[in-house]
C-alpha positions in Angstrom: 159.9 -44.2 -45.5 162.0 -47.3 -45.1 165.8 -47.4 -46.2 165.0 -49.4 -49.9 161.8 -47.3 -50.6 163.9 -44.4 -50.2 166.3 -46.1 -52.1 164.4 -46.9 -54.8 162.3 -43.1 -55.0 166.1 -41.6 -54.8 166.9 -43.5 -58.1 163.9 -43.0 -59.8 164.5 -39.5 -59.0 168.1 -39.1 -60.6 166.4 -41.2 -63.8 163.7 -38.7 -64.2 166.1 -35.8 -63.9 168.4 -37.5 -67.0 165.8 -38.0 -68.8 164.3 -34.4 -68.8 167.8 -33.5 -69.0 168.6 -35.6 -72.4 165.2 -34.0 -73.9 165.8 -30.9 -73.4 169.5 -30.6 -74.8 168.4 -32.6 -77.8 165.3 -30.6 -78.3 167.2 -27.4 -77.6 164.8 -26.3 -74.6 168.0 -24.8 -73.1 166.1 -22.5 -70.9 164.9 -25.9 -69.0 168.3 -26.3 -67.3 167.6 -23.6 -65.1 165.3 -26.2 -62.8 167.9 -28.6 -62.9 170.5 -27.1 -62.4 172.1 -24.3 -59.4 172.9 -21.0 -60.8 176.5 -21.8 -59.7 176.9 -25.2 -61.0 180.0 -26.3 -63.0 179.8 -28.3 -65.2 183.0 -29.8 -67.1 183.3 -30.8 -71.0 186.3 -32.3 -72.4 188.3 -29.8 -73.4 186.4 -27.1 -71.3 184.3 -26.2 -68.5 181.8 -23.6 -67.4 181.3 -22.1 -63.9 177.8 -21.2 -64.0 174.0 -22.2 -65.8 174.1 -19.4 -68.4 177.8 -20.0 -69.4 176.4 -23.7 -69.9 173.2 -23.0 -71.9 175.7 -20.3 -74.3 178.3 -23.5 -74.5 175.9 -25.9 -75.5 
């Protein structure tokens, strides 16, 4: 695959992955993070942060 097509299928990527993102928070699919996420993933808030994907899904 050339450079821009790559380009391109990278972004569409990272749009896909907010958008399935977005719909499950607001939909309260929590359980859905666990294919988006690392099981080790931080993930900061404004006053707080979590170290982990089940620390998240219990923050949210």
């Amino acid at each position: 695959m050339d450079p821009r097509t790559e380009e391109i299928a990278d972004k569409q990527h990272i749009q896909e992955l907010q958008t399935r993102y977005s719909c499950s928070i607001d939909s309260g699919q929590y359980d859905n993070l666990d294919a988006m996420f690392t099981p080790d993933s931080t993930y900061h808030f404004v006053t707080e942060s979590t170290d982990n994907v089940e620390s998240l899904k219990s923050t949210i």
